[in-house]
N, C-alpha and C positions, 0 to 999 in steps of 0.2 A: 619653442618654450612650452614645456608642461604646465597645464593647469593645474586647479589646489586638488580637483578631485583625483587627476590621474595618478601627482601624489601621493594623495591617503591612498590610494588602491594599491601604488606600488609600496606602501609600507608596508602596509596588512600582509601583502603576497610573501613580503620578505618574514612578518614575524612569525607569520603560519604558519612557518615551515612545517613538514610530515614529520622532523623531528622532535618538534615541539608540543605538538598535537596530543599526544600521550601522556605527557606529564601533566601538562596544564588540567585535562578532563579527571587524569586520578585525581590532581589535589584539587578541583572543582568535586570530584563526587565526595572528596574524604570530609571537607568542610560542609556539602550539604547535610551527610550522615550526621556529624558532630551536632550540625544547629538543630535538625530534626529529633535527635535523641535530649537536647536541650530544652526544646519546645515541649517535646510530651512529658515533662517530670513538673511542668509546671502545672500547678492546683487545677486549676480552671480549663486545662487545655485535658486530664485526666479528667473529670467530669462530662467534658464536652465528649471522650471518648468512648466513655461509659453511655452516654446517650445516645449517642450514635458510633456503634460498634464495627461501621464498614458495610454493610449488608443494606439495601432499600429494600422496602415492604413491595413482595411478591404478589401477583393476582393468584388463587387457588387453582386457577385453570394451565397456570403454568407447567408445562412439560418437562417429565424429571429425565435427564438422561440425553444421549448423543445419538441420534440413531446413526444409521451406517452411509444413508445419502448423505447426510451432512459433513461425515468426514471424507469421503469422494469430493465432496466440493470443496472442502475446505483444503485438500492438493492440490487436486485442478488450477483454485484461484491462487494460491505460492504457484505452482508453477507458473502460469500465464504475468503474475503479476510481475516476478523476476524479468522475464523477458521484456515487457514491457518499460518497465524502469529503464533497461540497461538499452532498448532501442530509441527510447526515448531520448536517454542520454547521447546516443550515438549521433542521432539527429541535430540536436543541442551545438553539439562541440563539433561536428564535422566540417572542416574546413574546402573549399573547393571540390566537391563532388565531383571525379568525372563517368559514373555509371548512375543512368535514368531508367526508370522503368515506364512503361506507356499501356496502356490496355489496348486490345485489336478489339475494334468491331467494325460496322460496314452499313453501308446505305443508309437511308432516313436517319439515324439513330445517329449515324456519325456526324450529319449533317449538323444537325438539331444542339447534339453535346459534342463537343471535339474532345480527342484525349488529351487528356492533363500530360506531360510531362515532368515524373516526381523520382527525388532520388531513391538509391536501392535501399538507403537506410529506413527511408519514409515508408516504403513499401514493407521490410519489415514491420517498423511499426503499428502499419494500420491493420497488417494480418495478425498481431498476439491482440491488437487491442480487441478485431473482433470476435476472437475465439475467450477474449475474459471477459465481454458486452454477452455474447451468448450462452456463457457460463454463467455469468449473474444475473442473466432472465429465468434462468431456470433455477437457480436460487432465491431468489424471489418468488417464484410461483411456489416452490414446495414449502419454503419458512411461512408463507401465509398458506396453503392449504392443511400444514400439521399441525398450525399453532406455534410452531417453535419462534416465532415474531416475539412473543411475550417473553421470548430469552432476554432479546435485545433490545426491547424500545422501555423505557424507564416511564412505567403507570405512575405514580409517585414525586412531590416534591421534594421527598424524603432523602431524593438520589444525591444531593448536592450536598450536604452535611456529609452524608454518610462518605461518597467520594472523597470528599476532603480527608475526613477520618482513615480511608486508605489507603491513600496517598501520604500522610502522616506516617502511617503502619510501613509502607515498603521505602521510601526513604531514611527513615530509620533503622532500616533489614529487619524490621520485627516483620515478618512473615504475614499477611494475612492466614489465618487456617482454613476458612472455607473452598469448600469444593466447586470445580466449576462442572462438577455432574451433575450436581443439582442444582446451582443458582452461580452468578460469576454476583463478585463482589462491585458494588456501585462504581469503582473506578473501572473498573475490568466494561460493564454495562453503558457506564458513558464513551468509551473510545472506541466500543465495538459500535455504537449506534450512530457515533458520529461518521467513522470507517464504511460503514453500509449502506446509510441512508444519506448523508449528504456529501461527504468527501467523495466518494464514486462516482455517485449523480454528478458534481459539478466536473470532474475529473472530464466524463462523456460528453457535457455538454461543450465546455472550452474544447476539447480535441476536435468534437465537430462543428465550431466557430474557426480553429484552425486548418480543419482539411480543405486544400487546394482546389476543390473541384465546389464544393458548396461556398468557400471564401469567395471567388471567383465569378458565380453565377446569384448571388444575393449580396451585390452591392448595399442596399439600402439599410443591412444589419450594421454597414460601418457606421453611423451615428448612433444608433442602440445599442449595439455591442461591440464597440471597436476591438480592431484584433491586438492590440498591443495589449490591450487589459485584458482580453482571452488569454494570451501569451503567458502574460506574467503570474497569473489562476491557474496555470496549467504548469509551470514551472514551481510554484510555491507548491504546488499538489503533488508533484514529483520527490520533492523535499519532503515532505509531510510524510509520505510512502513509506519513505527508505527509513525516516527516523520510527513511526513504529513498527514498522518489521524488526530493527535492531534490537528497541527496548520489548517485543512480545517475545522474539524469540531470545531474547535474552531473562526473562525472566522465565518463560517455560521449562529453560534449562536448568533453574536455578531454584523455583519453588515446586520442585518435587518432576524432575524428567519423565520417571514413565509412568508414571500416573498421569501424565499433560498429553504424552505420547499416545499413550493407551486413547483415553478419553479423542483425541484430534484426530489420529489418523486408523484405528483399531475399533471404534465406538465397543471400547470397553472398559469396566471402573473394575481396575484390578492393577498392581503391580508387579505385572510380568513383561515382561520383553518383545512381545507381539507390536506392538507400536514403537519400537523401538527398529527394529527392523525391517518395520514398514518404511520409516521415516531415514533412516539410511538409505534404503532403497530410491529412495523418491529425491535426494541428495545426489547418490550417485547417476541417477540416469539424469536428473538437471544439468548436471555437470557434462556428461556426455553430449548432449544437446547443447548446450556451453559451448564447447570446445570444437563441436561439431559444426557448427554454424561459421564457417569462413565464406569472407566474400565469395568464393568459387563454387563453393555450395548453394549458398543464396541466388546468386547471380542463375544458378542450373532449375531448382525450384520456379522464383520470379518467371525462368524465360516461357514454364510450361502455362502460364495466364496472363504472358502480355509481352510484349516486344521491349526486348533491352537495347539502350543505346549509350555508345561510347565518346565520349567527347573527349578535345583534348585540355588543359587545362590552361 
């Protein structure tokens, strides 16, 4: 006998369908657009907008412009971050693994930490997570040694108004007009600060309440930080990921491409085709590395740092 929950699960799964998924979200976005462009005609909600125009009050020390590190990192982290997602996921949903990866090493050392036994998906995992932890130590050291930090952390209680205000502005499709070569606008500031400073942080710290060999040898974290609630912080951050990847890269495409282009991955404020082409490029070879990545490849990789084993199922 099913229970009420397994139930409601199997209804949702049925009314979810992938065929349905598409209508439901246009007429979800056509009636947010409608109530949004309703909301702004109203007196008071027009004044509120006049006062706060979208924009929060900048320090004067703020850095005008994109330099060129920062759009090298800002690839870097798309690429690393895809992979992680999609290893992540693989992890998630993998049902009976029968290929393990093991680290070699030898005497004392073996003694002391025995190898973990983790599967080949995990072992992907935990090589994109540490090449996008190494990639954003060093993004971190450059955003505070040039200043570019005062891009993204909101000096100002000014940001909350004004965010709402552009958030107003792009659910309505009124466009905000400000540039982000010079200042991103308050909603744009709040989701990159929350994206950089805490959603990542917590992201590293659950993964490594999750990994196998630190879960394992610090018993005493399961009362402080049990791992189901690590789990579940690390799965809603997974969620988190994918939806604003969807809605950044979908508005870059949409309020003004290669000037977003130019500016992200070209560090240049021009409308020409140079980040354009950058940004294909970096497209096509993800893809490649996509498609490139089958278990028999991985499995050849993994075998050069650690010993793989086969079970059967």
């Amino acid at each position: 006998m099913t229970t009420g929950a397994s139930r409601r699960r199997a209804f949702w799964l049925r009314t979810l369908r992938p065929v349905w998924i598409v209508p439901i979200l246009l007429i979800a976005l056509a009636l947010v657009v409608l109530a949004a462009n309703g909301i702004r005609a109203l007196p008071w909600v027009e004044s509120f907008s006049r006062s706060y125009p979208g924009v929060s009050t900048h320090p004067t020390a703020t850095p005008i412009g994109i330099p060129a590190w920062l759009a090298w990192q800002h690839g870097l982290n798309a690429f690393f971050i895809l992979f992680v997602i999609r290893t992540g996921w693989q992890v998630r949903t993998s049902k009976r693994p029968t290929i393990f990866w093991t680290r070699r090493n030898a005497g004392l050392y073996r003694t002391r930490n025995p190898p973990i036994r983790i599967t080949l998906d995990l072992w992907q995992h935990i090589v994109f997570d540490t090449l996008w932890v190494v990639n954003g130590v060093v993004f971190y050291v450059l955003l505070f040694a040039t200043g570019q930090w005062l891009r993204l952390v909101p000096t100002s209680w000014d940001v909350f108004p004004n965010a709402a205000s552009a958030g107003l502005q792009y659910a309505s499709l009124n466009w905000p007009t400000d540039t982000g070569w010079v200042y991103y606008n308050a909603l744009q500031l709040l989701s990159y600060f929350v994206v950089v400073f805490i959603a990542a942080p917590i992201a590293l710290v659950t993964g490594l309440r999750l990994s196998p060999g630190l879960s394992a040898r610090f018993r005493r974290l399961d009362h402080v930080f049990p791992l189901p609630v690590a789990r579940t912080l690390h799965c809603a951050l997974l969620i988190f990921f994918v939806a604003f990847i969807v809605v950044h890269v979908t508005l870059v495409l949409t309020t003004g491409a290669r000037a977003n282009l130019n500016h992200m991955y070209a560090a240049r404020n021009d409308d020409g085709w140079t980040g354009v082409w950058i940004f294909v490029g970096s497209i096509l070879f993800t893809a490649a590395i996509w498609v490139g990545a089958r278990p028999l490849v991985v499995r050849a990789i993994a075998a050069r740092s650690g010993r793989i084993i086969h079970t059967k199922r």
